[in-house]
Residue frames as qw, qx, qy, qz and C-alpha x, y, z in Angstrom:
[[0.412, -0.306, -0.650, -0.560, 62.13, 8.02, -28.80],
 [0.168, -0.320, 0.435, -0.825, 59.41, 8.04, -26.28],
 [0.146, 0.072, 0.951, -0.262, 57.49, 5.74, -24.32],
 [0.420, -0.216, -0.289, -0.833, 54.06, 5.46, -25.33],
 [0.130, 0.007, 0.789, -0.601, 51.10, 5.21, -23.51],
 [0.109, -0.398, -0.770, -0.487, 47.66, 4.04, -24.39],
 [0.343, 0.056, 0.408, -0.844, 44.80, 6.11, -22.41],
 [0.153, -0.310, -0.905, -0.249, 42.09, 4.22, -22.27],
 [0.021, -0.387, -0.564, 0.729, 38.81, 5.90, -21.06],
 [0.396, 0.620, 0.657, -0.165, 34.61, 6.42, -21.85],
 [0.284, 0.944, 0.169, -0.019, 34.68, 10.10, -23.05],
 [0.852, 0.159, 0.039, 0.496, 37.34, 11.98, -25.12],
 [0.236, -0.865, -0.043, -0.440, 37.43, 14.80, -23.68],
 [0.623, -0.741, 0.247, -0.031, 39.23, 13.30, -20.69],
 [0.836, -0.146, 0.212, 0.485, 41.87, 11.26, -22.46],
 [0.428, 0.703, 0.090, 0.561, 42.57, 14.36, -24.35],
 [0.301, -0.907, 0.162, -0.247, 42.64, 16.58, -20.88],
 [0.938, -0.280, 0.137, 0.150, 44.56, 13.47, -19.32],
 [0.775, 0.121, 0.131, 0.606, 47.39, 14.41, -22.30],
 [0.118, 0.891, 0.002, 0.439, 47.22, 17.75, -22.33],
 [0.562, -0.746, 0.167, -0.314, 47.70, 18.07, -18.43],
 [0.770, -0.530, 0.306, 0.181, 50.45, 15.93, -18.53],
 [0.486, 0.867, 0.030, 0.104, 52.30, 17.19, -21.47],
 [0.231, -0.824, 0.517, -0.007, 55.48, 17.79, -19.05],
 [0.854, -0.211, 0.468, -0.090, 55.97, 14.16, -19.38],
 [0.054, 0.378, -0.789, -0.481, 58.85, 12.30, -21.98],
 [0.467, 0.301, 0.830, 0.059, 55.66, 10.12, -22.98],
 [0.265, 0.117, -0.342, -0.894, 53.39, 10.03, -25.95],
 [0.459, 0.190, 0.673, -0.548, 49.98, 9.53, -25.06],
 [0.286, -0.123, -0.702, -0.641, 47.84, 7.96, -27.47],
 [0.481, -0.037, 0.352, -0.802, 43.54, 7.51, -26.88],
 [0.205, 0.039, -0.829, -0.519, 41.07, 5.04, -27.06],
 [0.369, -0.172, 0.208, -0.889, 37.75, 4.70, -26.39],
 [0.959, 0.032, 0.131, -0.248, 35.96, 1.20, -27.34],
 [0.797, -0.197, 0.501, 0.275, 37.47, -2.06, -27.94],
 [0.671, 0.684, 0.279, 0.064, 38.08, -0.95, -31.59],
 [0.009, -0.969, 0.183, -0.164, 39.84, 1.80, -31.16],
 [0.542, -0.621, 0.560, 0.087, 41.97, -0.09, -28.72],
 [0.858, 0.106, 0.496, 0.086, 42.55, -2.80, -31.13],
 [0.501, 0.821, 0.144, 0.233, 43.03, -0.80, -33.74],
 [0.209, -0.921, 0.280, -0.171, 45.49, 1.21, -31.68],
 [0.528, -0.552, 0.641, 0.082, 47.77, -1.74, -30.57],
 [0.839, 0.112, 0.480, 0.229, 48.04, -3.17, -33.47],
 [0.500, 0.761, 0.076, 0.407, 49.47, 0.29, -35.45],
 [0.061, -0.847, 0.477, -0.227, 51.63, 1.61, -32.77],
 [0.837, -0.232, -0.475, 0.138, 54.02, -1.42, -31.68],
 [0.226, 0.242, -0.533, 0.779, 55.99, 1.18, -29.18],
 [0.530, -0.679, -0.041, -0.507, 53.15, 1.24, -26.66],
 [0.259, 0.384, -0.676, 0.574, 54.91, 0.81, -23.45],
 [0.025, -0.207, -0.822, 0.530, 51.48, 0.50, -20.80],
 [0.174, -0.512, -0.629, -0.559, 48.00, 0.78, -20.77],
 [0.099, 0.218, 0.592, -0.769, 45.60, 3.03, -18.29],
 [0.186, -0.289, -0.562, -0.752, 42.35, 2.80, -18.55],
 [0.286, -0.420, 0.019, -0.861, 39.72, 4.95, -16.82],
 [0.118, 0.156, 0.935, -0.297, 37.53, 4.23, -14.50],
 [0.535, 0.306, -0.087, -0.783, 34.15, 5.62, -16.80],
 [0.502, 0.120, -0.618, -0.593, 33.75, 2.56, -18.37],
 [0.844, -0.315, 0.152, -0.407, 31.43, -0.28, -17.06],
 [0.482, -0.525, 0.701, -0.036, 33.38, -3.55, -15.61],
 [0.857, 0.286, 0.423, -0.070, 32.39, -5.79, -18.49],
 [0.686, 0.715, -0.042, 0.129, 33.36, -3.49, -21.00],
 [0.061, -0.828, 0.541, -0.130, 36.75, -2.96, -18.76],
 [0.721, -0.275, 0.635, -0.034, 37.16, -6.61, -18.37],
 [0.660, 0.716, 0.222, -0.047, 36.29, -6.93, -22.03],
 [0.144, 0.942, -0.258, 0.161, 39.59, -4.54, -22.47],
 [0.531, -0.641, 0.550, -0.067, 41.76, -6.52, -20.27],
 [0.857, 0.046, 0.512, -0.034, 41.09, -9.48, -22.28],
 [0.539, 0.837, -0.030, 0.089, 41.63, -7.63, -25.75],
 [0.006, 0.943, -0.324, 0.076, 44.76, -6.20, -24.78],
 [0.468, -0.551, 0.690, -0.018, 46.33, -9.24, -23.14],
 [0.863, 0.342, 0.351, -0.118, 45.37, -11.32, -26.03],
 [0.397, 0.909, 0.123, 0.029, 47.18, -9.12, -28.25],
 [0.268, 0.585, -0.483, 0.593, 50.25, -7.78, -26.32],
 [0.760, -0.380, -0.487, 0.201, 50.89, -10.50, -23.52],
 [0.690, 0.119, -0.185, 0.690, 53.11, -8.31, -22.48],
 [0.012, -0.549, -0.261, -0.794, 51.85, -5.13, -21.83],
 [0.012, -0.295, -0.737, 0.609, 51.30, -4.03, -17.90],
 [0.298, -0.599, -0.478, -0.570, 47.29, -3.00, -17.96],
 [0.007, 0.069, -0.327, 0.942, 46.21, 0.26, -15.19],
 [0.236, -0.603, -0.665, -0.371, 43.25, -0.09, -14.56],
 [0.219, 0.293, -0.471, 0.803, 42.03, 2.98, -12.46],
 [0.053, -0.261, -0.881, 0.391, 40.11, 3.10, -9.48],
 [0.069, -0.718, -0.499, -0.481, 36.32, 4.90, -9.41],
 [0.471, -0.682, -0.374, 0.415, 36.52, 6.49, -6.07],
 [0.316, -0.463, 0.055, 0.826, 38.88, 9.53, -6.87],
 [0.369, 0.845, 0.337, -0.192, 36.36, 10.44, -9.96],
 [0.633, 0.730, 0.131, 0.222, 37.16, 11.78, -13.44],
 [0.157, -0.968, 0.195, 0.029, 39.62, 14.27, -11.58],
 [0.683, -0.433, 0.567, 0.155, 41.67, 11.55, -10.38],
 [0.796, 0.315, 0.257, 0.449, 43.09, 9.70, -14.13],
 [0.515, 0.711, -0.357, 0.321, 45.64, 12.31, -15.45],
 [0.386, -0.707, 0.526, -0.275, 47.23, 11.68, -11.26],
 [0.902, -0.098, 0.348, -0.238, 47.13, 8.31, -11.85],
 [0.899, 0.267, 0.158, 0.309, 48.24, 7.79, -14.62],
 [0.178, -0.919, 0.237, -0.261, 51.06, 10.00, -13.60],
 [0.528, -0.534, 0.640, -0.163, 52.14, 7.89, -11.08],
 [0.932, 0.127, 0.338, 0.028, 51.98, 4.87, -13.46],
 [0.590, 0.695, -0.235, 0.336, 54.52, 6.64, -16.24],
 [0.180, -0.713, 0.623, -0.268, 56.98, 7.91, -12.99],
 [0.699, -0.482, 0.525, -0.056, 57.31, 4.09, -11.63],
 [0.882, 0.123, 0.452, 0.054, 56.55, 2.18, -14.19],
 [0.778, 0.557, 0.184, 0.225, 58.54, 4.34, -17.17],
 [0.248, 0.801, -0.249, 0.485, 60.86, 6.82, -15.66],
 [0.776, -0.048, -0.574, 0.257, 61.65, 4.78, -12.35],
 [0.009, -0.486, 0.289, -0.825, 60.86, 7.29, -10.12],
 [0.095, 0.232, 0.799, -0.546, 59.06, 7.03, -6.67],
 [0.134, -0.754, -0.583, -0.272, 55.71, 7.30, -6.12]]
């Protein structure tokens, strides 16, 4: 079975590129856009394995998310990615978060 991964992130369009473009990965990516979604998400998949979420959304609603998530599933590391490296930058990221954090690879 495979690790799953929540993608968090504004528009779906990117969490959809985000899995597409990383497709090579053993993971299964799963999307969510508002707190709903997310909720709604972590409470029908219990195999999620780590959250990433974008940097599109505004810091409330990403704090908002932090709170949701750790309520929920104490457990769960939360990714939160930076704004600087722009839409390009989340499917690298969260890359590098599945290699350390699920397949124990270097960065």
């Amino acid at each position: 079975m495979r690790p799953v991964v929540l993608l968090v992130g504004r528009l779906p369009a990117v969490v959809e590129n985000v899995a597409r473009e990383l497709e090579d990965l053993p993971i299964q990516w799963l999307g969510a856009h508002d707190r709903n979604e997310v909720i709604a998400q972590l409470e029908n998949e219990p195999g999620i394995a780590t959250v990433v979420i974008g940097a599109g959304l505004d810091d409330r609603v990403r704090g908002d998310l932090i709170g949701v998530i750790a309520g929920l599933c104490p457990d769960l590391c939360i990714h939160v990615k930076d704004r600087a490296s722009g839409p390009d930058g989340m499917a690298p990221f969260a890359r590098r978060v599945v290699r350390m954090e699920l397949l124990g690879e270097p960065a």
